[in-house]
C-alpha positions in Angstrom: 16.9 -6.2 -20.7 17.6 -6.5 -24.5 13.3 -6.8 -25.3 13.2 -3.1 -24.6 13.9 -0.5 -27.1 15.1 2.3 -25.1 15.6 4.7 -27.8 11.2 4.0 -28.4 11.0 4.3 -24.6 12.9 7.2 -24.2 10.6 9.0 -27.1 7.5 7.8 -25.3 8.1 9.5 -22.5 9.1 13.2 -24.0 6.1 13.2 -25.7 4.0 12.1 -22.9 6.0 14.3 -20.9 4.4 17.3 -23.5 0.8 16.2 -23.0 -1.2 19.1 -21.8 -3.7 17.9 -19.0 -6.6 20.1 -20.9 -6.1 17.9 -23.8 -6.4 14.5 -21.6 -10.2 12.8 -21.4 -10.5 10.5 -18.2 -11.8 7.7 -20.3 -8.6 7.9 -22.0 -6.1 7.1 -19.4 -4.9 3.9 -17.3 -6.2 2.9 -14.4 -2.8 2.0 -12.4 -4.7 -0.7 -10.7 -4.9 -2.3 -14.0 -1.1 -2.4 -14.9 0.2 -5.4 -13.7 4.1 -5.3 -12.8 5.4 -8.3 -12.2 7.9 -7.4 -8.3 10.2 -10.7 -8.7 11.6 -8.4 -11.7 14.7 -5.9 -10.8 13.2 -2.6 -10.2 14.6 -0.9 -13.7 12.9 -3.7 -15.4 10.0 -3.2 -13.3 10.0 0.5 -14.4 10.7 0.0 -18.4 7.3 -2.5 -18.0 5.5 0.2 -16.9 6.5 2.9 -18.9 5.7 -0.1 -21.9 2.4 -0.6 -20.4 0.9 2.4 -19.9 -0.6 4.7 -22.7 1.3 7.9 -20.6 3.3 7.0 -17.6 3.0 10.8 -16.6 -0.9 10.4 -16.6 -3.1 7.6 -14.9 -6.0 7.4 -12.8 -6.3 6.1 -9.0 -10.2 4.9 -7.8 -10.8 7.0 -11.2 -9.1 10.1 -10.2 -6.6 11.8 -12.8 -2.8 11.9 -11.2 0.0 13.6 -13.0 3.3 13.3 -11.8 6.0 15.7 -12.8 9.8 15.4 -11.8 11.8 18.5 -10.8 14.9 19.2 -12.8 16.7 20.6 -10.1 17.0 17.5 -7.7 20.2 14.5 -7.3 17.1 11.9 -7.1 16.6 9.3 -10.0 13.5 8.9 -12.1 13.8 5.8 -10.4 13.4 7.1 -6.8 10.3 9.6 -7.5 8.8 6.5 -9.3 9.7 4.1 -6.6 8.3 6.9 -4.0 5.3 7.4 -5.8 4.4 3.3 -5.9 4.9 3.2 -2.4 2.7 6.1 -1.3 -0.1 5.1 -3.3 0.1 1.5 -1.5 1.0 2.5 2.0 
């Protein structure tokens, strides 16, 4: 896991955390069907790829559709587990 810089990673995703949605044009954002994740990959890896990959990990579009996701402060679950929950929902 050296490649990543998570100090970078880590600023990426406060400021993308900051975006207001107003401010966000739908030609502007990933399509998650377009990230490609390699799944042999331990699942932190696979999550540091994507947050790498995308322009805003907070922001994409499904079938062209704007999705924000947002994690509650006041919960015991992991970035990773609302990510992870997320994934799977979207491909159930």
């Amino acid at each position: 896991m050296n490649k990543y810089n998570i100090e970078e990673l880590r600023e990426k995703l406060e400021r993308c955390r900051k975006v207001n949605l107003d401010n966000v044009k739908l030609e502007d954002v990933d399509e998650i069907s377009s990230i490609k994740i390699d799944r042999r990959k331990p699942s932190k890896e696979r999550i540091l790829d994507f947050i790498m990959k995308t322009k805003n990990p907070y922001i994409f579009k499904v079938n062209g559709k704007l999705v924000r996701i947002r994690f509650s402060e006041n919960t015991d679950l992991t970035v990773e587990d609302c990510l992870t929950n997320v994934l799977k929902n979207l491909y159930r």
